[in-house]
C-alpha positions as a Markdown table, in Angstrom:
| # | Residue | x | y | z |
|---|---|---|---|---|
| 1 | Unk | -13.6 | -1.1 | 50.3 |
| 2 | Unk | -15.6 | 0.3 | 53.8 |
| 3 | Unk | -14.0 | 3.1 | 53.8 |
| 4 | Unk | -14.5 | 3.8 | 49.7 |
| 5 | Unk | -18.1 | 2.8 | 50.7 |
| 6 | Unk | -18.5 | 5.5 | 53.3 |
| 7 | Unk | -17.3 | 8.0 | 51.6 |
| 8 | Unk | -19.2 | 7.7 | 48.1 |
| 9 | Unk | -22.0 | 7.0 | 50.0 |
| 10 | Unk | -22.7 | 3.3 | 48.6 |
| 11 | Unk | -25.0 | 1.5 | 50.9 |
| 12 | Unk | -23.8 | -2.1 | 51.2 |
| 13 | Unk | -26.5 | -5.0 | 50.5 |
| 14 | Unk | -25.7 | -8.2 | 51.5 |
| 15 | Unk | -22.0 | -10.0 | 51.5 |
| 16 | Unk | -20.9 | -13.3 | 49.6 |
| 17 | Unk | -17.0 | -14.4 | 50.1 |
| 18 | Unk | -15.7 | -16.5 | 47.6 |
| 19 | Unk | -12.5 | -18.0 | 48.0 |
| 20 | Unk | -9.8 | -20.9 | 48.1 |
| 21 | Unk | -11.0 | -24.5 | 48.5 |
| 22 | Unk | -9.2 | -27.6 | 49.7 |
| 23 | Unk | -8.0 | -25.7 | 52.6 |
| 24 | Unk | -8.8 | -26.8 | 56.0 |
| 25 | Unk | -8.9 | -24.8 | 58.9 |
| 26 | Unk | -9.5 | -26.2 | 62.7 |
| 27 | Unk | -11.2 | -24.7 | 65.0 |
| 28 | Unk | -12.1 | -25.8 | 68.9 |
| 29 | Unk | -15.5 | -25.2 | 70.6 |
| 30 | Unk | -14.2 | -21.2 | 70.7 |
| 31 | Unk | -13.3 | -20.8 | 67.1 |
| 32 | Unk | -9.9 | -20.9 | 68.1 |
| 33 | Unk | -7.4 | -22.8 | 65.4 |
| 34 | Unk | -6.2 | -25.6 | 66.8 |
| 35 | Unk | -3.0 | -25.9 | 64.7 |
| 36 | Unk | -2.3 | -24.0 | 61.3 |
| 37 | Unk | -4.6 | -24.8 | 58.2 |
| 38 | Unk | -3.3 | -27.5 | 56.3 |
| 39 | Unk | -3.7 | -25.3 | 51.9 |
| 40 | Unk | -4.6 | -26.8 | 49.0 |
| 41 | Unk | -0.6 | -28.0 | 48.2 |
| 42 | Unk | -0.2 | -30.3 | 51.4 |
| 43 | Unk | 0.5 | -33.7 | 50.4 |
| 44 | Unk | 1.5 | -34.9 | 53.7 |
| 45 | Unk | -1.6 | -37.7 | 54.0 |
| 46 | Unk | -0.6 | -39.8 | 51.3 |
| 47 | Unk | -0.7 | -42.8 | 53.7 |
| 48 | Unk | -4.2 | -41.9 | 55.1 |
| 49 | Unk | -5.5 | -41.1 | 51.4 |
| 50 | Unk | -4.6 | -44.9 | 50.5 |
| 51 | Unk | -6.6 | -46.4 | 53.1 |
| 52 | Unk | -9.3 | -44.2 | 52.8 |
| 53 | Unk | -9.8 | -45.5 | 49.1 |
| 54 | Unk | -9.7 | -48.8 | 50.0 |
| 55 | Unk | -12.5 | -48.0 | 53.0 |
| 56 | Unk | -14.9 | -46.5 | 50.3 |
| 57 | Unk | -14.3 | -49.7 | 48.4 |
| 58 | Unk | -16.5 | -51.4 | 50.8 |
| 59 | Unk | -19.7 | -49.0 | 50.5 |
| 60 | Unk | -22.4 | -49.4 | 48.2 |
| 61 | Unk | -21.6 | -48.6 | 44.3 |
| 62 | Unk | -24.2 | -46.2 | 44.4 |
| 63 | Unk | -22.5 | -44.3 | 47.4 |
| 64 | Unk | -18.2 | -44.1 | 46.1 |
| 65 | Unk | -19.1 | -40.4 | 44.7 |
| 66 | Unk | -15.7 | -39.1 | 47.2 |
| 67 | Unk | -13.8 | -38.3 | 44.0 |
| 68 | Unk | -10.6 | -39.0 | 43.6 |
| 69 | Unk | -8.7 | -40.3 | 47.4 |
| 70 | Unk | -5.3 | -38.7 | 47.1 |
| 71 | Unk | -3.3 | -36.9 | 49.9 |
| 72 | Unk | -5.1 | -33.6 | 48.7 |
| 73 | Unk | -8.3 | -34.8 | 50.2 |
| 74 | Unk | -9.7 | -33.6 | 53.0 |
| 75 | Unk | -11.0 | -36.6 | 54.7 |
| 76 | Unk | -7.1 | -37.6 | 54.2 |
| 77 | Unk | -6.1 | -34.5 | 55.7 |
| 78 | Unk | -8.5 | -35.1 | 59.2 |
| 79 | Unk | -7.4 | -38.4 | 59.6 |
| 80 | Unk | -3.9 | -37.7 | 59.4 |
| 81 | Unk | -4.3 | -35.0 | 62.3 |
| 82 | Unk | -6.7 | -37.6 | 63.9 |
| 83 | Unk | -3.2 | -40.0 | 64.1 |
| 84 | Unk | -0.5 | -37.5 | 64.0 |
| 85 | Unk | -1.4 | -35.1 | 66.1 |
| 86 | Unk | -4.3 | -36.7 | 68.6 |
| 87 | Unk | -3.3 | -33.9 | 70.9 |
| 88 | Unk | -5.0 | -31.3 | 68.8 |
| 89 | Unk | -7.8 | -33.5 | 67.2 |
| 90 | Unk | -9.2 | -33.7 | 70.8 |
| 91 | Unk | -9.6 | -30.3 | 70.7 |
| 92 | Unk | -11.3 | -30.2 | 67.2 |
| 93 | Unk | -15.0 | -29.2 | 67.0 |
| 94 | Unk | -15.7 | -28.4 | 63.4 |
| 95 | Unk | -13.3 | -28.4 | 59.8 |
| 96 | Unk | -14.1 | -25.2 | 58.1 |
| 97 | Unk | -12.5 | -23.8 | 54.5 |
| 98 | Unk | -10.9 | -20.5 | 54.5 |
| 99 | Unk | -14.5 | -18.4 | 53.5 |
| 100 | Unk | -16.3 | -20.1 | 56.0 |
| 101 | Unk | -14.2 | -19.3 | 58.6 |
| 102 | Unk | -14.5 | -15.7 | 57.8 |
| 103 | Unk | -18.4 | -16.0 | 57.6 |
| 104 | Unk | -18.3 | -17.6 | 60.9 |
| 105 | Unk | -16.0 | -14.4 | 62.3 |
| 106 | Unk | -18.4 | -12.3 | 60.7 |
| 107 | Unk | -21.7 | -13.7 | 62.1 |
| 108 | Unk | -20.4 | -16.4 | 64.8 |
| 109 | Unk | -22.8 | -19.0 | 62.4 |
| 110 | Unk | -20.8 | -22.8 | 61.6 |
| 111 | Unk | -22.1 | -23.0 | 58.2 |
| 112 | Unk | -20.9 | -23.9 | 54.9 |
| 113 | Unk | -21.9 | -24.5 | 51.3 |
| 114 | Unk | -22.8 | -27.6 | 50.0 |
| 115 | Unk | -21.1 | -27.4 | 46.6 |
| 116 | Unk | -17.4 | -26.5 | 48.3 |
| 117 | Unk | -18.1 | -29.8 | 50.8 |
| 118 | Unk | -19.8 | -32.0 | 48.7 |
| 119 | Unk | -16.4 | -33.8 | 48.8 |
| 120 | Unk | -16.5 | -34.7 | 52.5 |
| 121 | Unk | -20.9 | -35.5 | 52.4 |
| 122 | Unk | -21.1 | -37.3 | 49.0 |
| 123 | Unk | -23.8 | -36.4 | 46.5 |
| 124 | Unk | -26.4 | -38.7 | 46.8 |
| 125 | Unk | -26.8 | -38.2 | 50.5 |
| 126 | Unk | -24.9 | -38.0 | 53.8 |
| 127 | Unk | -25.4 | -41.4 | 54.9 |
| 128 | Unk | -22.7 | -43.2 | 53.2 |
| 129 | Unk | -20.2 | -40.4 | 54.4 |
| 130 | Unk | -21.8 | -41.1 | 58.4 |
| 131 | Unk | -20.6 | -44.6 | 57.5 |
| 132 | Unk | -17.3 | -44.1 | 56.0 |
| 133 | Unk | -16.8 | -41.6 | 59.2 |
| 134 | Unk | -17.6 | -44.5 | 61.7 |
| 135 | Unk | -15.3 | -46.9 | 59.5 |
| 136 | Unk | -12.6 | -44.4 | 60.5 |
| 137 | Unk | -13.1 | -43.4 | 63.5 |
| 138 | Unk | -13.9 | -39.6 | 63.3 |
| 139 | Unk | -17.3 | -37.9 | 64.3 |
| 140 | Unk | -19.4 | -36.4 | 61.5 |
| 141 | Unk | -20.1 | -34.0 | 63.6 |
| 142 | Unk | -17.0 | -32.0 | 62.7 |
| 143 | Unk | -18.5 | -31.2 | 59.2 |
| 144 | Unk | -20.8 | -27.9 | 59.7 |
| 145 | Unk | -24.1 | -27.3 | 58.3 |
| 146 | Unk | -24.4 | -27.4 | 54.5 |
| 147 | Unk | -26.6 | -25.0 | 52.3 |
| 148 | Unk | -26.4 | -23.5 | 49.2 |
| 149 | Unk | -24.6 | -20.4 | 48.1 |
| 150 | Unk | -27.5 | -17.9 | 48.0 |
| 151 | Unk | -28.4 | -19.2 | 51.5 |
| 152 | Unk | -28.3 | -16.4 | 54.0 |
| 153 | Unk | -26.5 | -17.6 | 57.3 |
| 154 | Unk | -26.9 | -14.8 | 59.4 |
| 155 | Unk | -26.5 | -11.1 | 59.9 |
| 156 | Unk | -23.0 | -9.8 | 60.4 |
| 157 | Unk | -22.7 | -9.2 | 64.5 |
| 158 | Unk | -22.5 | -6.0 | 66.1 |
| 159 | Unk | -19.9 | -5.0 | 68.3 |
| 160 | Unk | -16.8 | -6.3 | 66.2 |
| 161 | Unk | -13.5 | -4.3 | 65.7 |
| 162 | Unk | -13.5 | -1.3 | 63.1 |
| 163 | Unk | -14.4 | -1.1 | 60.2 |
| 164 | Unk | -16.4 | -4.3 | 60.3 |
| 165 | Unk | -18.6 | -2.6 | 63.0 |
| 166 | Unk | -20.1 | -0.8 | 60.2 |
| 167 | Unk | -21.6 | -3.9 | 58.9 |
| 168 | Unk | -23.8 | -4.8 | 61.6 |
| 169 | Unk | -26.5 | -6.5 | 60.4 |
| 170 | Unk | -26.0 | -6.6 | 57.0 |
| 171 | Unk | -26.6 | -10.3 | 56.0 |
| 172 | Unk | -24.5 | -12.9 | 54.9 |
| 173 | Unk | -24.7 | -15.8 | 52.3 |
| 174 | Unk | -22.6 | -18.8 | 52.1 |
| 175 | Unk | -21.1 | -18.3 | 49.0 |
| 176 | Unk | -19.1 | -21.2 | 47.5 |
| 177 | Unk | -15.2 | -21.9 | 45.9 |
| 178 | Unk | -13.5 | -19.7 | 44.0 |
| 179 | Unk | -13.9 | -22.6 | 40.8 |
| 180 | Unk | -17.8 | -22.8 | 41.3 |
| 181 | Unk | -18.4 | -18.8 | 42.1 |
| 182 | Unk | -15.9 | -17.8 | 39.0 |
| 183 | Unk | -18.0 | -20.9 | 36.4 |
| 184 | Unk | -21.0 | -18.9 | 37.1 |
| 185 | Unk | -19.6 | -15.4 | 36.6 |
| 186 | Unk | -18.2 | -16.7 | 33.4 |
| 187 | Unk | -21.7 | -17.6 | 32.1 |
| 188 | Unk | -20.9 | -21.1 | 31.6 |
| 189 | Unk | -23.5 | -22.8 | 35.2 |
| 190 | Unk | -25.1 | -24.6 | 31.6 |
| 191 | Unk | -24.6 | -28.3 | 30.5 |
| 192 | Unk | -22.2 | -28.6 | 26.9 |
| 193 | Unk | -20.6 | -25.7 | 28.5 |
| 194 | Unk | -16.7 | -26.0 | 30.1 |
| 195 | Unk | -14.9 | -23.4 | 31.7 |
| 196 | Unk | -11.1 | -22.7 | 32.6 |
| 197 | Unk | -10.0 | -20.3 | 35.0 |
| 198 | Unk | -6.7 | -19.1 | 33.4 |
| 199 | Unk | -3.8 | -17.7 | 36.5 |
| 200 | Unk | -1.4 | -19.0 | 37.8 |
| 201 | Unk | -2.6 | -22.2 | 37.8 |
| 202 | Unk | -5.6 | -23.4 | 35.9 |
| 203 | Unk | -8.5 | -25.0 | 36.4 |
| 204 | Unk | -10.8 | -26.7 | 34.5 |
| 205 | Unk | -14.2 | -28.3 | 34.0 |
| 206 | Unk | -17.0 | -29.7 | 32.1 |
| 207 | Unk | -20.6 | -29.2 | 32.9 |
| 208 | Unk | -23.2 | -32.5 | 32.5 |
| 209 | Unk | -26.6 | -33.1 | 33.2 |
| 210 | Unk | -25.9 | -36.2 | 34.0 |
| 211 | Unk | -23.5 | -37.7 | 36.6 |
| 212 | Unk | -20.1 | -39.6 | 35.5 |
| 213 | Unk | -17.4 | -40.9 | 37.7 |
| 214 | Unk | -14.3 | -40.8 | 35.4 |
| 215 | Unk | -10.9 | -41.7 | 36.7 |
| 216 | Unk | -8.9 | -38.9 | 37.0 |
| 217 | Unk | -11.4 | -36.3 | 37.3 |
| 218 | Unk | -13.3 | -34.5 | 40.0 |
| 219 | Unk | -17.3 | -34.8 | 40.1 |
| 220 | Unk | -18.9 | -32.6 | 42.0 |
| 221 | Unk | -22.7 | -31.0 | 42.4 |
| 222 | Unk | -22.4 | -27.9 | 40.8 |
| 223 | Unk | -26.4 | -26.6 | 40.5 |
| 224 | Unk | -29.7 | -28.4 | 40.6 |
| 225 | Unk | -28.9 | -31.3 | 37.9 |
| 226 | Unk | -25.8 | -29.9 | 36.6 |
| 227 | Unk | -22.5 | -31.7 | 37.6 |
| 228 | Unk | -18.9 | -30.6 | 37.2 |
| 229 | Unk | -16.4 | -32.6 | 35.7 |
| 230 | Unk | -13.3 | -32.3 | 35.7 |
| 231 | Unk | -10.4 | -30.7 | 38.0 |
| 232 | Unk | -7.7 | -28.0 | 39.6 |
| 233 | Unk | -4.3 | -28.2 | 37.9 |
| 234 | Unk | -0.5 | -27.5 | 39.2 |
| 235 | Unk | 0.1 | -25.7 | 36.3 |
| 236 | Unk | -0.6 | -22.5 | 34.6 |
| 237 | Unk | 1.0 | -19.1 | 34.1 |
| 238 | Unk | 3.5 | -19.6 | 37.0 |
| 239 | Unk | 5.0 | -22.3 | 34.8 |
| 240 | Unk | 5.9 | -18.9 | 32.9 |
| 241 | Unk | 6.8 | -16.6 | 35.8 |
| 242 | Unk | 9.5 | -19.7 | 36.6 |
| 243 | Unk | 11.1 | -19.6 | 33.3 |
| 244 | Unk | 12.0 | -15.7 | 33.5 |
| 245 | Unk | 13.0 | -16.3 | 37.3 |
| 246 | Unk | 15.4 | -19.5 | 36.4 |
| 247 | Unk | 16.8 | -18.4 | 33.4 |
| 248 | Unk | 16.6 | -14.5 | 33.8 |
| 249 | Unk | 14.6 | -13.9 | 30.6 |
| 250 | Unk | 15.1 | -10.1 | 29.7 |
| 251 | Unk | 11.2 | -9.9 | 29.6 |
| 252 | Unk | 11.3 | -10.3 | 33.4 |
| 253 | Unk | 9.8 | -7.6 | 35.1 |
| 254 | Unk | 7.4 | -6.7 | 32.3 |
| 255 | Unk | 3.6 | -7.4 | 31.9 |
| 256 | Unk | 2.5 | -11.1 | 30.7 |
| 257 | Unk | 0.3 | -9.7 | 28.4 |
| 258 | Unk | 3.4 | -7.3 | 26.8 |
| 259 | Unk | 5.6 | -10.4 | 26.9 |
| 260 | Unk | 3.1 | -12.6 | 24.8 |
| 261 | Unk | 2.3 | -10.0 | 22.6 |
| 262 | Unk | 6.5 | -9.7 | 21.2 |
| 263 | Unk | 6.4 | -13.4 | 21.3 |
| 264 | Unk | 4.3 | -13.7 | 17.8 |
| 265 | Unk | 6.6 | -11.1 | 15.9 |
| 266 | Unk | 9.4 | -13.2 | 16.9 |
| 267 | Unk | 11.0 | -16.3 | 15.0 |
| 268 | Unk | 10.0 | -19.5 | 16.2 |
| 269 | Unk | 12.0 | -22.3 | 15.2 |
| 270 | Unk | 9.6 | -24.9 | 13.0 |
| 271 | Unk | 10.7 | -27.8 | 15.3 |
| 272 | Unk | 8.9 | -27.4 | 18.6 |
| 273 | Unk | 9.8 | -27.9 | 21.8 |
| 274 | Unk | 8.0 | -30.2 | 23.9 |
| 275 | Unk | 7.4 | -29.0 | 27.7 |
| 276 | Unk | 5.6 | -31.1 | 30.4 |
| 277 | Unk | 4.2 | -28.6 | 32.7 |
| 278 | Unk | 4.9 | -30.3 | 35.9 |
| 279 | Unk | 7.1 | -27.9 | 38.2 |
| 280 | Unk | 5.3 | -28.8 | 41.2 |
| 281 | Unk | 3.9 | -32.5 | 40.8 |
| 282 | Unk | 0.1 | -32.6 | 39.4 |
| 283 | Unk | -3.6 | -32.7 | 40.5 |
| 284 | Unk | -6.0 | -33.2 | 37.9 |
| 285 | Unk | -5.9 | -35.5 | 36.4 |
| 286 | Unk | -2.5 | -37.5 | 37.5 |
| 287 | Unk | -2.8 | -36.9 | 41.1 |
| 288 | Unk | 0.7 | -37.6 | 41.6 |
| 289 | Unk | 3.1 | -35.0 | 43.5 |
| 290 | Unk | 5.9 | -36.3 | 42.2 |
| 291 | Unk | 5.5 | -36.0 | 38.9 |
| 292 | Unk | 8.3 | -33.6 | 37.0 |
| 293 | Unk | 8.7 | -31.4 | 34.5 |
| 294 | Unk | 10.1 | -31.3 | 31.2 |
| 295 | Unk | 11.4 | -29.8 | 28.4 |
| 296 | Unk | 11.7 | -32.2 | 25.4 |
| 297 | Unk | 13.5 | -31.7 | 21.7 |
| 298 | Unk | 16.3 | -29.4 | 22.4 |
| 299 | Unk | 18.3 | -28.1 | 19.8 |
| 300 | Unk | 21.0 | -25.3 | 19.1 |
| 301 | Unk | 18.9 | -23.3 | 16.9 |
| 302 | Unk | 16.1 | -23.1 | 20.1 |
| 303 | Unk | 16.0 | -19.7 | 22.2 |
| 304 | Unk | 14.1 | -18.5 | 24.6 |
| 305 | Unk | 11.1 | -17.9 | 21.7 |
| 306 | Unk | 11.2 | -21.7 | 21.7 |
| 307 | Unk | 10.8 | -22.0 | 25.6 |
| 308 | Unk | 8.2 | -19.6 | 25.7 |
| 309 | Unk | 5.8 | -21.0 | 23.3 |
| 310 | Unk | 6.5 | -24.4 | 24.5 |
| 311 | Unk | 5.6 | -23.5 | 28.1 |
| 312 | Unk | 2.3 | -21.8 | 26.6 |
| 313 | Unk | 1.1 | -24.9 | 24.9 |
| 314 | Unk | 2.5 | -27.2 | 26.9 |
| 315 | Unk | 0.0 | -25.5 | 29.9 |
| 316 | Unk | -2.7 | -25.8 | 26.8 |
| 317 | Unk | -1.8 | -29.8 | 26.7 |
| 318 | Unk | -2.5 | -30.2 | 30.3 |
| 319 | Unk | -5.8 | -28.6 | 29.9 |
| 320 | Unk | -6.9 | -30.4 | 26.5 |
| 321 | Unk | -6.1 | -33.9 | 28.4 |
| 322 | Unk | -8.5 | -33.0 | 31.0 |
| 323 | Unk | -11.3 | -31.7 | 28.8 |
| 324 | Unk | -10.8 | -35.4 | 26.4 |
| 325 | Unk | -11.3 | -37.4 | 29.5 |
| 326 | Unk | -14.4 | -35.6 | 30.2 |
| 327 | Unk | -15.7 | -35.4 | 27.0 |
| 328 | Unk | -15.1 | -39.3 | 26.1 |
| 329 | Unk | -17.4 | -41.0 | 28.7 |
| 330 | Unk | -20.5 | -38.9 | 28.6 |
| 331 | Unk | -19.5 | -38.3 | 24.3 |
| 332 | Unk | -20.3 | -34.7 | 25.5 |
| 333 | Unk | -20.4 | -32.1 | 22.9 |
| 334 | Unk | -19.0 | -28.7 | 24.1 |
| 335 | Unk | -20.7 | -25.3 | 22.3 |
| 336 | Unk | -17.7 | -23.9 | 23.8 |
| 337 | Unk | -15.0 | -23.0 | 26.7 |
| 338 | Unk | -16.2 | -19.9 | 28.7 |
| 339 | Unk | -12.2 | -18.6 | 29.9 |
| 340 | Unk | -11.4 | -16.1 | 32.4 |
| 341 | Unk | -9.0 | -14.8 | 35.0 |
| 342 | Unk | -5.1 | -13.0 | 34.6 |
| 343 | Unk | -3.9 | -15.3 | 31.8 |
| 344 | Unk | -6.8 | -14.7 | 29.7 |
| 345 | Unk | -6.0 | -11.6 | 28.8 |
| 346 | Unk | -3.5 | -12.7 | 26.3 |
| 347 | Unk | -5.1 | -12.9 | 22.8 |
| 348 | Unk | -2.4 | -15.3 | 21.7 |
| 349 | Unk | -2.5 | -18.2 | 24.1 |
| 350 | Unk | -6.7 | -18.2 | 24.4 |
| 351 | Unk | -5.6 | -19.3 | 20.4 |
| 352 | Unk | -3.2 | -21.5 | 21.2 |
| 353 | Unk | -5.5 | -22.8 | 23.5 |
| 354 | Unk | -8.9 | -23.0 | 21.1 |
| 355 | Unk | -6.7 | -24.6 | 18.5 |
| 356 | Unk | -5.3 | -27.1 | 20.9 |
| 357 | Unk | -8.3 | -28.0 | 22.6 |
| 358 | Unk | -10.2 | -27.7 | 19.0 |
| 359 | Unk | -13.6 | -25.8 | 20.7 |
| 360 | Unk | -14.3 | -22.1 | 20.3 |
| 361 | Unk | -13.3 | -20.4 | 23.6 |
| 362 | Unk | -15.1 | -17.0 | 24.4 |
| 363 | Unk | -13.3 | -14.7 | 27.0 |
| 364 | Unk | -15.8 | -12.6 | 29.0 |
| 365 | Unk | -15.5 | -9.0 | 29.5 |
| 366 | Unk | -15.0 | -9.6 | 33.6 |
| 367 | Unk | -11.5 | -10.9 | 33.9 |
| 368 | Unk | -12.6 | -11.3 | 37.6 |
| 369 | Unk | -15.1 | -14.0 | 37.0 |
| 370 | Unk | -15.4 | -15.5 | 40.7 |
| 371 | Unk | -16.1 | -11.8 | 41.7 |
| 372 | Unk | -19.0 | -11.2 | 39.5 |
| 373 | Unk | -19.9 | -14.7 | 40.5 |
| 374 | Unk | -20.3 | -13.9 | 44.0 |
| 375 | Unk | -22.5 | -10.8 | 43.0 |
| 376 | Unk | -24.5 | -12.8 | 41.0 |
| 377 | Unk | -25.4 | -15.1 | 44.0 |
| 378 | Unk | -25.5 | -11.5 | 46.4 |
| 379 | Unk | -28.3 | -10.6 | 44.0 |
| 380 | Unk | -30.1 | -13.8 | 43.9 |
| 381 | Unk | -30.0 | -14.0 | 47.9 |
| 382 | Unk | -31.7 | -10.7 | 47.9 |
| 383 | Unk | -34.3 | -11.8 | 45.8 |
| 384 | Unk | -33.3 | -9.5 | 42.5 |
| 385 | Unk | -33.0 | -12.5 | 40.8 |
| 386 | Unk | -35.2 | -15.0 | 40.6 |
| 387 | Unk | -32.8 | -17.6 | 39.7 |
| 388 | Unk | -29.0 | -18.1 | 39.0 |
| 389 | Unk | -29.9 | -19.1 | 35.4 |
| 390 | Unk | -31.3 | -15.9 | 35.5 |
| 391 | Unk | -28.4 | -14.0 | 36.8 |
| 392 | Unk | -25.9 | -14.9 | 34.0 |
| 393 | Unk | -27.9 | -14.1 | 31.4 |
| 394 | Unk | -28.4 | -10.8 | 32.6 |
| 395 | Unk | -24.6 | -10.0 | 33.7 |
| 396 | Unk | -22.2 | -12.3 | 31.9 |
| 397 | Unk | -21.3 | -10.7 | 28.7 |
| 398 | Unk | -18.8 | -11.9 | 25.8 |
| 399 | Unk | -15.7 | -9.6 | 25.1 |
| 400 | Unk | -14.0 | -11.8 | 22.2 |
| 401 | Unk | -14.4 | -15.4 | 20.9 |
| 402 | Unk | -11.4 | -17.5 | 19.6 |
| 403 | Unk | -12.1 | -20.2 | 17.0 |
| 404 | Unk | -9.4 | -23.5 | 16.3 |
| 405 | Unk | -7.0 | -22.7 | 13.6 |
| 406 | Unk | -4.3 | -25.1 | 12.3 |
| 407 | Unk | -1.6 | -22.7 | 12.3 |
């Protein structure tokens, strides 16, 4: 991208990183890691996560807004390197996520976003999480220096390695997730609104004005009085990518979108299969890694057709269960699903979806919606915007709309 830059001449702006959350990376007093980043599949602090929960039992009401305590969360994640490994937890001086960490080697600034974090500081305010920290025996001082996404932390420093030398003071903004940057690019940073972020696995949520903690599902600040509810799945097109690897479908090697498209001219049996999507355990909203797959219904007449579609609607299930448990409590009522990403560029399963879920869902023309999210917050940090309400209106834009069909 520099060296494209350079040579058409493109001056560069500002820079927003959007990336990967529940990933911890940690760091000593020299930005050195102190052991390697624990990603967003580790479930090793399953022990930690269960008496965390019981720790948060003890605040006030007001203050349990930690979402769900599993082995995925990252206060679960610091204390279990706080009494596994005590060795490196000395040496720890601050927990950053994997876009933080490059902000900080770009500008040498601790700093992240308040949305991505909000997880580890509570909503209402930090000082239940300065109590829950005491309760276990780890320093709040770990957690860096919140702001929002359009926030500029700091110039990019001189004197790094090529090409980023030719950044030099060219400023940098927090930024957020890739779930938060890709719900704005997709238009849908709007209460009634939900979005799904359709690749290889999916993830989906609600937007509220109002706050909601619903079992299950993931709250989270996601701008000014908006909230986010709901959650990241297990599941998604890889679900399909492990069906042609297992069972060497002669579609392997070929483009999804080619694959989905022969699927509808192709007999389907009128007794479905039924497929639980659960290769690799689940997040939202069973937070169980142990959870299985399955396939459900088998007959002789069932071929691969069968397996295919079953997988596609069985990843459409997954989502629908997430989008009824945050729909229920609040009795929101969605104008419609905002969809974006790899997957969605199959006509056929953003149907199978609409019909499943029963809401209209619009693809955007950007399949790269945390991308043009990023920009959009680039722009608003540079004062070209006035707002990020402002923003998507002016560059999210509809490609097609799918409406629920019975067939």
């Amino acid at each position: 991208m520099l060296s494209k830059s350079q040579a058409t001449g493109i001056q560069i702006d500002g820079i927003v990183i959007s990336a990967i959350t529940r990933t911890q990376i940690f760091l000593n007093k020299n930005g050195q890691s102190v052991r390697p980043a624990m990603t967003w599949a580790d479930s090793r602090a399953r022990d930690q996560a269960g008496r965390i929960a019981s720790a948060v039992q003890t605040l006030d009401k007001r203050f349990r807004t930690f979402g769900p305590i599993n082995a995925y969360h990252p206060l679960a994640r610091i204390l279990w390197l706080l009494e596994k490994e005590p060795q490196n937890f000395e040496q720890l001086y601050c927990v950053l996520e994997p876009k933080d960490y490059l902000n900080f080697r770009l500008t040498g600034a601790w700093a992240a976003d308040e949305i991505s974090l909000s997880r580890l500081t509570t909503i209402v305010d930090r000082k239940p999480a300065e109590e829950l920290f005491s309760q276990l025996n780890l320093p709040i001082e770990i957690i860096p220096p919140l702001m929002s996404p359009q926030h500029c932390i700091g110039p990019v420093l001189s004197g790094l390695d090529s090409p980023f030398d030719r950044l030099a003071g060219v400023p940098v903004f927090a930024g957020s997730m890739d779930a938060w940057c890709a719900s704005l690019g997709l238009g849908a940073l709007r209460p009634q609104y939900a979005y799904d972020i359709s690749g290889t696995s999916e993830v989906l949520g609600v937007l509220s004005d109002s706050y909601e903690e619903i079992p299950g599902l993931v709250t989270l600040p996601w701008y000014l009085d908006l909230y986010q509810i709901g959650g990241p799945s297990q599941t998604g097109a890889d679900c399909l990518r492990w069906y042609q690897e297992a069972f060497g479908s002669s579609h392997e090697g070929i483009d999804p979108g080619r694959v989905l498209q022969e699927l509808e001219k192709r007999y389907r049996q009128p007794e479905p299969i039924v497929f639980l999507p659960y290769l690799r355990g689940e997040r939202t909203p069973l937070w169980d890694p142990d959870v299985r797959g399955l396939f459900f219904g088998i007959n002789r007449r069932h071929s691969s057709t069968d397996f295919i579609w079953a997988i596609l609607e069985g990843v459409a299930f997954a989502g629908r269960q997430i989008l009824e448990l945050a729909t229920k409590f609040r009795k929101i009522s969605l104008h419609e699903v905002r969809i974006g990403g790899g997957a969605a560029r199959s006509d056929l399963w953003c149907q199978i979806k609409s019909s499943i879920w029963k809401y209209p869902v619009t693809r955007m023309k950007e399949a790269e919606s945390a991308l043009l999210g990023a920009a959009m917050v680039g722009y608003c940090g540079l004062a070209e915007y006035s707002s990020l309400d402002q923003a998507q209106a002016e560059m999210a834009h509809k490609d097609r709309s799918f409406e629920p069909s019975d067939g």
